[in-house]
VMD Tcl script that builds the backbone (N, CA, C; Angstrom):
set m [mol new atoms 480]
animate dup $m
set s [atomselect $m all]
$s set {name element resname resid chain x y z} {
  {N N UNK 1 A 96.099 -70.330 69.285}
  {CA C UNK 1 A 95.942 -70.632 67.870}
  {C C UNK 1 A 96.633 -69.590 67.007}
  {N N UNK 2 A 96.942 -68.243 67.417}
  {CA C UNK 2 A 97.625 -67.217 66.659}
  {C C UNK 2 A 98.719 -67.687 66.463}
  {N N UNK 3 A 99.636 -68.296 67.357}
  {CA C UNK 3 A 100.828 -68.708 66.860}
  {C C UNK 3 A 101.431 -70.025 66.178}
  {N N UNK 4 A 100.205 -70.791 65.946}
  {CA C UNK 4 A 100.642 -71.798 64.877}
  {C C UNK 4 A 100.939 -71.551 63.869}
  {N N UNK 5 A 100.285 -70.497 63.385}
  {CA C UNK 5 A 100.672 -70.126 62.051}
  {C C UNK 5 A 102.146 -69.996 61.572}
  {N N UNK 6 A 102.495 -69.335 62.379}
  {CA C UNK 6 A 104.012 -68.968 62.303}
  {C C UNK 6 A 105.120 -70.759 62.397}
  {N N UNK 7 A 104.443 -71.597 62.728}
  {CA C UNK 7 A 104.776 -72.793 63.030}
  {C C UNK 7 A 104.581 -73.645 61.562}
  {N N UNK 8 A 103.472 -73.508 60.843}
  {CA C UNK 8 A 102.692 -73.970 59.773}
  {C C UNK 8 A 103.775 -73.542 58.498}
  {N N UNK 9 A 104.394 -74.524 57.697}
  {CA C UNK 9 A 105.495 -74.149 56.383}
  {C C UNK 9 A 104.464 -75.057 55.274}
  {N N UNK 10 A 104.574 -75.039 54.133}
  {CA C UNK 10 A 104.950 -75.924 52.643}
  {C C UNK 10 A 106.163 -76.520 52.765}
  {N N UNK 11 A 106.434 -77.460 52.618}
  {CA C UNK 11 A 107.785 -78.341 52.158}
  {C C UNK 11 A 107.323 -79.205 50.652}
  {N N UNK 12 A 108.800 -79.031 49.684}
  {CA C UNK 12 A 108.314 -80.111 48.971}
  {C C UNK 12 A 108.580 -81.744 49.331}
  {N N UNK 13 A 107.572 -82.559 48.733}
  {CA C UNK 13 A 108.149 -83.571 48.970}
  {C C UNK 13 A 109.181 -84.318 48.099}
  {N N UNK 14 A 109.595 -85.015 49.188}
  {CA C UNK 14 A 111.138 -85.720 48.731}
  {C C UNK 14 A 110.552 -87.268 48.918}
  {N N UNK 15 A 111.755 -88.020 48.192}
  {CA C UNK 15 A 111.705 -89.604 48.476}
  {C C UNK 15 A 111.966 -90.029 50.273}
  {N N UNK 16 A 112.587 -89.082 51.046}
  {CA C UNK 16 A 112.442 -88.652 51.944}
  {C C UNK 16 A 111.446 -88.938 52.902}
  {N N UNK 17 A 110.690 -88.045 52.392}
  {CA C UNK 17 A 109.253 -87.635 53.319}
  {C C UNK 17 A 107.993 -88.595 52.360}
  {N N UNK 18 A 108.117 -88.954 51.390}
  {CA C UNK 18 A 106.550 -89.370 50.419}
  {C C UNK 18 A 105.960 -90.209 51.707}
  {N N UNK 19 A 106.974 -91.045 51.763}
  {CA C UNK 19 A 106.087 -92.751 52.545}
  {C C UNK 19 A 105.120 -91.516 53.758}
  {N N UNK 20 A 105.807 -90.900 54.744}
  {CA C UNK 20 A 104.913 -89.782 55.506}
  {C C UNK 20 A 104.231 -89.134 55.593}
  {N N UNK 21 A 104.088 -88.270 54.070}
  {CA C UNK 21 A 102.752 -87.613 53.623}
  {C C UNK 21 A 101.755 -88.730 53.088}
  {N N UNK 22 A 102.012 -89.966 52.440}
  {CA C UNK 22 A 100.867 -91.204 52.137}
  {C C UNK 22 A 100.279 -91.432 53.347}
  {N N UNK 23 A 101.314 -91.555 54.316}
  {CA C UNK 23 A 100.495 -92.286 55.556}
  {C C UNK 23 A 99.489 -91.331 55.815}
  {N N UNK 24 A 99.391 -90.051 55.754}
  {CA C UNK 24 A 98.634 -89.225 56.927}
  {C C UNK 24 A 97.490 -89.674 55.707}
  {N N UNK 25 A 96.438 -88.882 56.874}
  {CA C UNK 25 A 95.082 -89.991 56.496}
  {C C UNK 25 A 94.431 -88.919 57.432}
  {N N UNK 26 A 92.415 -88.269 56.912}
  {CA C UNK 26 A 91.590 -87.854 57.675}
  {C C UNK 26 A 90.729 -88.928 58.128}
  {N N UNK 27 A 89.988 -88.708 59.309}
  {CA C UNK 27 A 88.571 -89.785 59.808}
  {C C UNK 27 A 88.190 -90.543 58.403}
  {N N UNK 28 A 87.793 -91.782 58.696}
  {CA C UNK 28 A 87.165 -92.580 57.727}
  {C C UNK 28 A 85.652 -91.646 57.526}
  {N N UNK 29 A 85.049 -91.397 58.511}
  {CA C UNK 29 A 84.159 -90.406 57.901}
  {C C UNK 29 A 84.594 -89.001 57.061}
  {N N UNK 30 A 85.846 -88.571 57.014}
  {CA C UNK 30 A 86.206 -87.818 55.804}
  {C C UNK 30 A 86.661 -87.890 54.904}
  {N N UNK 31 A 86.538 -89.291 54.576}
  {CA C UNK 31 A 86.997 -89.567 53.512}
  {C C UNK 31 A 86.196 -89.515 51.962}
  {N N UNK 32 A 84.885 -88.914 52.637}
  {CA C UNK 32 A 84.146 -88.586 51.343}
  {C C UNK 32 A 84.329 -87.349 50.957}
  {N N UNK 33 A 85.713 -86.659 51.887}
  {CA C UNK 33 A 85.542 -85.003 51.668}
  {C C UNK 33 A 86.833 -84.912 50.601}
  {N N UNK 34 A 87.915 -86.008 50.862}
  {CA C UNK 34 A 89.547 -85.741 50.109}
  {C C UNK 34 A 90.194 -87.282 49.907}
  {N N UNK 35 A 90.686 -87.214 48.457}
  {CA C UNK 35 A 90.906 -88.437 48.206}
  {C C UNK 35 A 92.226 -88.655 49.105}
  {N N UNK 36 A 92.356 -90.039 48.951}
  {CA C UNK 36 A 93.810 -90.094 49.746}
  {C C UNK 36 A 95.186 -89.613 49.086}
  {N N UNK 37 A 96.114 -89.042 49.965}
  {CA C UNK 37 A 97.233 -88.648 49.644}
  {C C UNK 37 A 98.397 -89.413 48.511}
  {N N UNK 38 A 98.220 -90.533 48.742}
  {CA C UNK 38 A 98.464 -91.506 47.533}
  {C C UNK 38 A 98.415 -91.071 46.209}
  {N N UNK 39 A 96.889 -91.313 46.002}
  {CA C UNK 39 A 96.161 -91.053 45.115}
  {C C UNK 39 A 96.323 -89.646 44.212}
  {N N UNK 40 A 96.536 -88.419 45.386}
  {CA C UNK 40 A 96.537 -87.048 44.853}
  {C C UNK 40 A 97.927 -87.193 43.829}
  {N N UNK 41 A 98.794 -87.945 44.733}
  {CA C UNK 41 A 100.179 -87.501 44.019}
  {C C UNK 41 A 100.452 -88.484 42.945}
  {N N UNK 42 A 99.791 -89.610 42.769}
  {CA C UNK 42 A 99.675 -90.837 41.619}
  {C C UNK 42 A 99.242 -89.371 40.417}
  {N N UNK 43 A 98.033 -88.541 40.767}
  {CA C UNK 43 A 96.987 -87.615 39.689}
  {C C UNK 43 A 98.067 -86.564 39.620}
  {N N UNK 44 A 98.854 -86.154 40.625}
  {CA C UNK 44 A 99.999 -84.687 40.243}
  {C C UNK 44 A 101.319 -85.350 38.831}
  {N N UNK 45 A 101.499 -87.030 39.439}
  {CA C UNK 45 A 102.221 -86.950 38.314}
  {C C UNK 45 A 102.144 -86.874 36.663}
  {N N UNK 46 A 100.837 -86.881 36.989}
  {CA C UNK 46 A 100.259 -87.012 35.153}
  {C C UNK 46 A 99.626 -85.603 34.812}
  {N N UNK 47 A 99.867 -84.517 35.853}
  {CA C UNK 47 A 99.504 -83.181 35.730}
  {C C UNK 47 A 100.304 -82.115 35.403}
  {N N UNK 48 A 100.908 -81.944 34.445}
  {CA C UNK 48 A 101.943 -80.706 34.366}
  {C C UNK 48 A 101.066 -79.133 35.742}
  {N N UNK 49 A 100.099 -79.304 35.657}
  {CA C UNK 49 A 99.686 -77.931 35.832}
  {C C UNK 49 A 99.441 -78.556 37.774}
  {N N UNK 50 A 99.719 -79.471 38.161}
  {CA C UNK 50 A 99.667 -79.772 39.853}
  {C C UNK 50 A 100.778 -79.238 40.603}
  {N N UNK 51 A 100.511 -78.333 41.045}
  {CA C UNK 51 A 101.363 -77.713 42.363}
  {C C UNK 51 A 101.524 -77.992 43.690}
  {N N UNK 52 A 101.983 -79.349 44.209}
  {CA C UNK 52 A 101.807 -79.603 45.667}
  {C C UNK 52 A 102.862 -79.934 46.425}
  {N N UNK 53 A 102.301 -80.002 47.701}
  {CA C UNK 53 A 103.583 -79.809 49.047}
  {C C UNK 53 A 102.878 -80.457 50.295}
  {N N UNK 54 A 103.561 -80.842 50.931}
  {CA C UNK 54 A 103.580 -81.452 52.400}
  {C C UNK 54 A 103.277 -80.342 53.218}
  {N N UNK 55 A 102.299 -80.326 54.310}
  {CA C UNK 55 A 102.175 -79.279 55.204}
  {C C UNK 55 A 102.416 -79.520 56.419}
  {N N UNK 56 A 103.884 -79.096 57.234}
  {CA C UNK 56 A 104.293 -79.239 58.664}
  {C C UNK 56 A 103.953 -78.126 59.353}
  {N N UNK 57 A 103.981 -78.809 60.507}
  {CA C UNK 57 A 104.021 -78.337 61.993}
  {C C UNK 57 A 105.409 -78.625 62.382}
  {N N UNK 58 A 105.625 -77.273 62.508}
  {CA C UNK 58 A 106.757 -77.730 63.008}
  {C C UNK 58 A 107.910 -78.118 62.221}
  {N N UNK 59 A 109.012 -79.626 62.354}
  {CA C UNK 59 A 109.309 -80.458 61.601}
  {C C UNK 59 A 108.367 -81.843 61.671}
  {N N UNK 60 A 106.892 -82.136 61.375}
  {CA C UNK 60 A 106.411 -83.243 61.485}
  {C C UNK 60 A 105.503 -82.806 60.713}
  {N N UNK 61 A 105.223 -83.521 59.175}
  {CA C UNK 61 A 104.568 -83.691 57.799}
  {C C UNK 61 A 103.222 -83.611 58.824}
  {N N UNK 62 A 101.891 -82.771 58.400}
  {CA C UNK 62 A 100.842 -83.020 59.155}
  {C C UNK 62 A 99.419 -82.589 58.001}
  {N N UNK 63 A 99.791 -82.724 56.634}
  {CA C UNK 63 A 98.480 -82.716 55.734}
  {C C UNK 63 A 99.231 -82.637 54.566}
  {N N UNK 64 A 98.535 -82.182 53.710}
  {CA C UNK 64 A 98.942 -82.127 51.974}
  {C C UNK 64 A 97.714 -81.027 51.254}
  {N N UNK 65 A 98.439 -80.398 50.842}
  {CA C UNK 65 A 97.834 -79.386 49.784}
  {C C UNK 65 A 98.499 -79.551 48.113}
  {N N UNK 66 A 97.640 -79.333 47.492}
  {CA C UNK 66 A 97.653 -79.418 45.951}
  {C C UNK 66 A 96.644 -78.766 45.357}
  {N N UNK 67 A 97.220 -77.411 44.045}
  {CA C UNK 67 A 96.583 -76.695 43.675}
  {C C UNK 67 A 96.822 -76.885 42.081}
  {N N UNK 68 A 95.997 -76.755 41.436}
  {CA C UNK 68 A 95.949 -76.395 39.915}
  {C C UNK 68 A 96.103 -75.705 39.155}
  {N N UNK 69 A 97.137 -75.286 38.586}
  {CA C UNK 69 A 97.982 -74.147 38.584}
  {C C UNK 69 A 98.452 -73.720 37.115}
  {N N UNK 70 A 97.268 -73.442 36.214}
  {CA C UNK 70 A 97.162 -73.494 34.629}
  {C C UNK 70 A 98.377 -72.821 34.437}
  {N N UNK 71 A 99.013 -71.862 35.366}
  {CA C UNK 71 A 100.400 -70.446 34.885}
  {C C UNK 71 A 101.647 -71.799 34.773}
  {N N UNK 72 A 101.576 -72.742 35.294}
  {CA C UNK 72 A 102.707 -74.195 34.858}
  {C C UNK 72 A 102.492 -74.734 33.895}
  {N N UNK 73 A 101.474 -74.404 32.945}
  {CA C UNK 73 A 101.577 -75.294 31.437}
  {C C UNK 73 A 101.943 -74.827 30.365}
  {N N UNK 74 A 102.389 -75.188 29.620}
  {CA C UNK 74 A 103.447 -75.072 28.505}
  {C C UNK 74 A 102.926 -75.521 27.205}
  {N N UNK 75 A 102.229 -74.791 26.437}
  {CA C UNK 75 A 101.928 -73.564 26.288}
  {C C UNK 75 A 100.939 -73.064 27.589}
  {N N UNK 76 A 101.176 -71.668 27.932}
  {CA C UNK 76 A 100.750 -71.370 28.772}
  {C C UNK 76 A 99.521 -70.245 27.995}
  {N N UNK 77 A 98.347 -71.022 29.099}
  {CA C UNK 77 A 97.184 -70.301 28.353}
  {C C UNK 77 A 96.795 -69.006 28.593}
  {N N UNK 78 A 95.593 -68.033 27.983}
  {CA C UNK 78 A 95.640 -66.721 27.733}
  {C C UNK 78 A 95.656 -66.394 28.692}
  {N N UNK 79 A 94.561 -66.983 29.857}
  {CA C UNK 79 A 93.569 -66.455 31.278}
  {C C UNK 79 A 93.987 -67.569 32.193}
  {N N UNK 80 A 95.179 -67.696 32.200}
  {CA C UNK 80 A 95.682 -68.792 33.191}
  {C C UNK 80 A 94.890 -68.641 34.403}
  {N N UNK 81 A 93.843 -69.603 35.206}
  {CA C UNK 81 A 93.401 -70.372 36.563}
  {C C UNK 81 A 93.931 -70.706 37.494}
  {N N UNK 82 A 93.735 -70.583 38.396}
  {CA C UNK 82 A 94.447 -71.282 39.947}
  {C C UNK 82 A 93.072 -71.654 40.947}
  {N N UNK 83 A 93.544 -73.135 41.328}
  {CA C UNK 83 A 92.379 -73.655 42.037}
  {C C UNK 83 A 92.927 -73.921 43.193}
  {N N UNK 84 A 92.181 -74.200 44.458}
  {CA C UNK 84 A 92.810 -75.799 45.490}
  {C C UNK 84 A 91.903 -76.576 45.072}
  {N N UNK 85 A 93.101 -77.434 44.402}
  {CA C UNK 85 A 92.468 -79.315 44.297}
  {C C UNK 85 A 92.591 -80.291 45.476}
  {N N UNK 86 A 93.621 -80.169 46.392}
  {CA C UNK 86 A 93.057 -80.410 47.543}
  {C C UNK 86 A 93.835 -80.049 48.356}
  {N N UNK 87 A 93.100 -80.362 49.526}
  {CA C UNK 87 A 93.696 -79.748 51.180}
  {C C UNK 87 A 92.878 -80.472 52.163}
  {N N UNK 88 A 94.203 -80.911 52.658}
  {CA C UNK 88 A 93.777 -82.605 53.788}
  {C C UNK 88 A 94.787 -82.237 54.881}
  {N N UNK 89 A 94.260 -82.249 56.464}
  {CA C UNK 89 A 94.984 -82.153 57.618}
  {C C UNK 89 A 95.102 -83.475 58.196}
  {N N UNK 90 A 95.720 -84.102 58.424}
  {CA C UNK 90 A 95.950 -85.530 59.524}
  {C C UNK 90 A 95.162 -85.273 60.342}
  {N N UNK 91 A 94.140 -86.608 60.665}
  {CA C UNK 91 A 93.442 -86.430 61.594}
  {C C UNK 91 A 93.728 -86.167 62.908}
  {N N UNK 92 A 94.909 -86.777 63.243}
  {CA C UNK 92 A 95.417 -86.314 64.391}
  {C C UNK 92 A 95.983 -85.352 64.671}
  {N N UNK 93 A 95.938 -83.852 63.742}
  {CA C UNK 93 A 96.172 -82.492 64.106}
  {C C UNK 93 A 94.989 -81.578 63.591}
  {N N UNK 94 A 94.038 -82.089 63.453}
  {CA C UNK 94 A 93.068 -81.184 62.788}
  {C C UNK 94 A 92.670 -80.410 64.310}
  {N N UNK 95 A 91.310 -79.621 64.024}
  {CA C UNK 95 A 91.293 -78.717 65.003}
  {C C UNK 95 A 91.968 -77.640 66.069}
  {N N UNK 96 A 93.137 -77.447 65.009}
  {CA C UNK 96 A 94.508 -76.658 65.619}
  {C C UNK 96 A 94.726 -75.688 65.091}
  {N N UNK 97 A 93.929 -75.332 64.335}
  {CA C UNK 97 A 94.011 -74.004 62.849}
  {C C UNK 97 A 95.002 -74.632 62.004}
  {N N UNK 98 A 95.828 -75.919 61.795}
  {CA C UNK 98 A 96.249 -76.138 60.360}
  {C C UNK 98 A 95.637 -75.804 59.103}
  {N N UNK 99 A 94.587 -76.187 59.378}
  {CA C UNK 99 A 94.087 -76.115 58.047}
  {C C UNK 99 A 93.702 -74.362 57.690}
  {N N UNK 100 A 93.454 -73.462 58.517}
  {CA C UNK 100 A 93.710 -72.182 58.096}
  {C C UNK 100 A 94.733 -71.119 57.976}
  {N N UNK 101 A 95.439 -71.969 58.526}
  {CA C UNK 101 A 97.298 -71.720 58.514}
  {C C UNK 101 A 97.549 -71.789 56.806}
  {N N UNK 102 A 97.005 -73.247 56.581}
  {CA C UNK 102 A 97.952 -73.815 55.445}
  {C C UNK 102 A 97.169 -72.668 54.357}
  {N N UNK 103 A 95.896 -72.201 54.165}
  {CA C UNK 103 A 94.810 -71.936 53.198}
  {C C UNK 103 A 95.617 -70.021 53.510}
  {N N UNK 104 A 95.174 -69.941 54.618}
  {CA C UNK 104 A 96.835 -68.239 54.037}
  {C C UNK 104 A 97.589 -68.545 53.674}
  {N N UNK 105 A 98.523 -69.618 53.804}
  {CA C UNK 105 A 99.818 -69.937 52.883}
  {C C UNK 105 A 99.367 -69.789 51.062}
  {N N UNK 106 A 98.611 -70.373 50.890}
  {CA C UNK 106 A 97.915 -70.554 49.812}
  {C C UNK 106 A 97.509 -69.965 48.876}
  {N N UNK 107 A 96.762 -68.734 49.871}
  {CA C UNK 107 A 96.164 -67.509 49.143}
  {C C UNK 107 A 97.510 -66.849 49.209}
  {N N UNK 108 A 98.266 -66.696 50.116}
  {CA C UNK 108 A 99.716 -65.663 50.157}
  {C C UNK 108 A 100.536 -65.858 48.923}
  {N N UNK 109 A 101.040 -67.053 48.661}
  {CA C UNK 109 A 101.440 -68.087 47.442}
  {C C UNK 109 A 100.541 -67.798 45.938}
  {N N UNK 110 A 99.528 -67.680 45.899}
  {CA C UNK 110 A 98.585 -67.654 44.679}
  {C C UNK 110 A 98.506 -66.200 44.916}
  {N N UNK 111 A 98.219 -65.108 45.627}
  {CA C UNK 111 A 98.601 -63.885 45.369}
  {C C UNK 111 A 99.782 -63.116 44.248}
  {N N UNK 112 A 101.148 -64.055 45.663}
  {CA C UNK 112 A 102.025 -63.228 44.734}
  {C C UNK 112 A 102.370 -63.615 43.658}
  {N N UNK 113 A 101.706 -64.905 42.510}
  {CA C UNK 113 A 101.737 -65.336 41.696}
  {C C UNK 113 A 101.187 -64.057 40.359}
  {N N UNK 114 A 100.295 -63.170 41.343}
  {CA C UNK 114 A 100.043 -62.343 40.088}
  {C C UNK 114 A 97.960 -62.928 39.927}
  {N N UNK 115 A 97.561 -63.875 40.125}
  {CA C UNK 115 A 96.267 -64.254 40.247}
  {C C UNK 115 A 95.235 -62.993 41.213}
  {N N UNK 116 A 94.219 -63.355 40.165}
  {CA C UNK 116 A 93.338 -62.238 40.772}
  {C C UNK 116 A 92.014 -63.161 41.271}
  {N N UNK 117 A 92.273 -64.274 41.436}
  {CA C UNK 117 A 90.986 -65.259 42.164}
  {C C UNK 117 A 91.663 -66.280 42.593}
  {N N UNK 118 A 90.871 -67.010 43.710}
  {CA C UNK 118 A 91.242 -68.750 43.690}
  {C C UNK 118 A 90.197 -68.852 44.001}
  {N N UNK 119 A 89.741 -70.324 43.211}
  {CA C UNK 119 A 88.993 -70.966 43.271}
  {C C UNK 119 A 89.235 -72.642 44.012}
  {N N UNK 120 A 88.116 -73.028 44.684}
  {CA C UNK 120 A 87.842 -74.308 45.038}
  {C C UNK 120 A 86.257 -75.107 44.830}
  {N N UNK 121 A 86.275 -76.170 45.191}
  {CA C UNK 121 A 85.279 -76.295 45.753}
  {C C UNK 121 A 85.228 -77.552 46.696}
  {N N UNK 122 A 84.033 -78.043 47.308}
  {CA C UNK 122 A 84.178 -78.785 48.572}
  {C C UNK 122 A 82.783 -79.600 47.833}
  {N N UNK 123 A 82.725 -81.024 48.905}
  {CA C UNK 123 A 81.334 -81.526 48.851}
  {C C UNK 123 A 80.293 -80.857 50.410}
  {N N UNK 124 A 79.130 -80.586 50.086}
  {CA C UNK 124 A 78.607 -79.912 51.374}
  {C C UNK 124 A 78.055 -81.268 52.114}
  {N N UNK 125 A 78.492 -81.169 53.436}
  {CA C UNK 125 A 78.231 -82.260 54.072}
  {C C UNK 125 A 78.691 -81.750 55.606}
  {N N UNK 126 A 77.680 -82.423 56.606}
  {CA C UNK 126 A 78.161 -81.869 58.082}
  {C C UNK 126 A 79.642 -82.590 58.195}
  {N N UNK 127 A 80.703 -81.370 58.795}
  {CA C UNK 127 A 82.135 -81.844 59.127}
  {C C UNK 127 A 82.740 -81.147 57.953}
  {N N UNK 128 A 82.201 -80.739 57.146}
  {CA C UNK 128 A 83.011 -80.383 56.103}
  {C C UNK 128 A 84.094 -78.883 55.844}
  {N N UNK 129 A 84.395 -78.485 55.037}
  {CA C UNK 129 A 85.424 -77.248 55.143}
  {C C UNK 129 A 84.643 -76.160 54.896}
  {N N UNK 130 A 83.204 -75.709 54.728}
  {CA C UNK 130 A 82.185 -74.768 54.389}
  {C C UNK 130 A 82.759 -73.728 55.128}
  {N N UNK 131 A 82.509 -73.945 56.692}
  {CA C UNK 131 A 82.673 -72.887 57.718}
  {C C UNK 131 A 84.396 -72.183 57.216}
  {N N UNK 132 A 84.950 -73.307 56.975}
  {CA C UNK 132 A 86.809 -72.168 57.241}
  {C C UNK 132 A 86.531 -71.300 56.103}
  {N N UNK 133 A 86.440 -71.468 54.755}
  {CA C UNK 133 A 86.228 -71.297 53.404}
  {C C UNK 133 A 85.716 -70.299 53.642}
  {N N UNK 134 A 84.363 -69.971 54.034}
  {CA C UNK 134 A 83.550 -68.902 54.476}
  {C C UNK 134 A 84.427 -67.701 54.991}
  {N N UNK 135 A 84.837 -68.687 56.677}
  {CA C UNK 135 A 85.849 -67.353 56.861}
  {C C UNK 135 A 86.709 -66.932 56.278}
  {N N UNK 136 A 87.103 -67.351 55.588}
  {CA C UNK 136 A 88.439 -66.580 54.573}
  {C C UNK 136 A 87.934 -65.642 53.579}
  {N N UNK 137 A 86.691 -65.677 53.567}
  {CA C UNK 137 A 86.173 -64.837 52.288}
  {C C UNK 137 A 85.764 -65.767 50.932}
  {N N UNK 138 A 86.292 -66.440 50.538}
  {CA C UNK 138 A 85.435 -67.169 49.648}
  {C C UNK 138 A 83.951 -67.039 50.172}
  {N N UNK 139 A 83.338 -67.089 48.713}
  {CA C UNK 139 A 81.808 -66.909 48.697}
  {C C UNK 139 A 81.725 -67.830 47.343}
  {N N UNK 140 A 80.368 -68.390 47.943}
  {CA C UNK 140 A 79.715 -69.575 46.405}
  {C C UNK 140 A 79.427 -68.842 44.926}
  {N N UNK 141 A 79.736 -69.406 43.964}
  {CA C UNK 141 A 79.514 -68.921 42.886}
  {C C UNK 141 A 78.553 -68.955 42.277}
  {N N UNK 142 A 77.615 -70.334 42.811}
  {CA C UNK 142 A 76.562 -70.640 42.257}
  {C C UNK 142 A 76.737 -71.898 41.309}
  {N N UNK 143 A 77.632 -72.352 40.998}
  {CA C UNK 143 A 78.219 -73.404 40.252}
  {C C UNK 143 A 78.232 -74.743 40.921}
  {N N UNK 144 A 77.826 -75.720 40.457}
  {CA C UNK 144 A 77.985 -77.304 41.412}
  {C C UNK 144 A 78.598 -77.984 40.258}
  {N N UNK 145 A 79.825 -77.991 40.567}
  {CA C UNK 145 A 80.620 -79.302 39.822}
  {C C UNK 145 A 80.588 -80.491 40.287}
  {N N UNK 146 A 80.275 -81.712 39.918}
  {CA C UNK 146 A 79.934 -83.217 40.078}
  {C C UNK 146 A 80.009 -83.039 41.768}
  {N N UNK 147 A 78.652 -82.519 42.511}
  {CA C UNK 147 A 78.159 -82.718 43.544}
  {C C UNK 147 A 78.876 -81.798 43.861}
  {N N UNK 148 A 79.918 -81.081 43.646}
  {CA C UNK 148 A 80.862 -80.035 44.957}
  {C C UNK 148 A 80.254 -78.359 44.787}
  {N N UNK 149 A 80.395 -77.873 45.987}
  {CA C UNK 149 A 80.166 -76.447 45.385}
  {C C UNK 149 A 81.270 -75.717 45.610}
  {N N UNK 150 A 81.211 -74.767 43.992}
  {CA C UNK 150 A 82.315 -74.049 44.306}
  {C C UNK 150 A 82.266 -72.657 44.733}
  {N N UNK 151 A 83.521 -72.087 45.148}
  {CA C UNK 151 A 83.830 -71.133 45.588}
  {C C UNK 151 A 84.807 -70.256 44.775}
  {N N UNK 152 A 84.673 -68.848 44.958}
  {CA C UNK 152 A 85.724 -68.415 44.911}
  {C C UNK 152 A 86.183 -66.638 45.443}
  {N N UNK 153 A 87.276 -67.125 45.801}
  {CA C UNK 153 A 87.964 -65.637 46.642}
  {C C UNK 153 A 88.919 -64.866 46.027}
  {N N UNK 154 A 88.317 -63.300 45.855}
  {CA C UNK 154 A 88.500 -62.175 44.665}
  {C C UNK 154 A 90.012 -62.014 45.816}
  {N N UNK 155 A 91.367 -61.892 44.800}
  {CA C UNK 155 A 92.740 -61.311 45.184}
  {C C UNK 155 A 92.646 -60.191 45.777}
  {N N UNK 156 A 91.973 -59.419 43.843}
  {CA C UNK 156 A 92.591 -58.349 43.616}
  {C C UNK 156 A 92.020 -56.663 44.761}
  {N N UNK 157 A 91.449 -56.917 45.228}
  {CA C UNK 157 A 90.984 -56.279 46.074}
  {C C UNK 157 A 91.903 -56.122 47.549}
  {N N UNK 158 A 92.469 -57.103 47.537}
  {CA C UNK 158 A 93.157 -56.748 49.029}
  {C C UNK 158 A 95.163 -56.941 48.115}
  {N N UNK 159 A 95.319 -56.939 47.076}
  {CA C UNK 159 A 96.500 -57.150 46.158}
  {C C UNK 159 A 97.409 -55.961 46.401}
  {N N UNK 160 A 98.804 -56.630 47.014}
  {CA C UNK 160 A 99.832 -55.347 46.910}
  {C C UNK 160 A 100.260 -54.858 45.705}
}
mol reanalyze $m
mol bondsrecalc $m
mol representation Tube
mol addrep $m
């Protein structure tokens, strides 16, 4: 598992690749955890502030990440935010460390942005992303946005 990482990129998507990142898809039982990939990028286009990318293995599209990324809006506000709005592995590569591959990409990416937090949050439910989240250091805030709880993991403390 140490060396997937090094395997694990961001790509943007292209007309290319879209139809490939739509298809991928988690368990019908996770589908109460991440909307479909479709859907995310139907909501990025009406988002100036959506930051997202295709996540390979390799060369083969294998999830989608999209973050919220207030430092992209125009006017750009005082205390600009950075969230993950979402992060979805294909079911057929989950349990491979993608998904903690892609979430250092993430924090590495929102680091050197200059951000001194990221925030998420998840719905709590068995199967869900609690445990990775945890390990990365995110800790609950105490906050429940429409059923999810959020999280969030301090930069500036480990910040070059």
């Amino acid at each position: 598992m140490s060396d997937i990482s090094d395997k694990v990129t961001f790509r943007e998507i292209t007309a290319d690749t879209v139809r490939a990142v739509v298809n991928l898809a988690v368990t019908e039982y996770q589908n109460r955890f991440v909307a479909p990939n479709a859907y995310s990028l139907a909501q990025a286009l009406f988002a100036p502030e959506a930051w997202y990318r295709a996540i390979y293995l390799d060369q083969e599209p294998v999830g989608f990440v999209m973050l919220s990324d207030e430092s992209l809006l125009d006017p750009l506000p005082e205390n600009p935010e950075v969230g993950v709005w979402r992060l979805m592995v294909d079911a057929k590569h989950q349990r491979k460390g993608i998904g903690r591959a892609a979430m250092l990409l993430v924090i590495e990416h929102v680091r050197s942005k200059g951000f001194k937090k990221l925030a998420l949050s998840y719905y709590p439910d068995e199967g869900g992303p609690e445990q990775l989240y945890l390990s990365l250091g995110f800790r609950p805030t105490g906050e429940v946005d429409d059923e999810e709880v959020v999280m969030e993991l301090s930069l500036s403390a480990s910040a070059a």
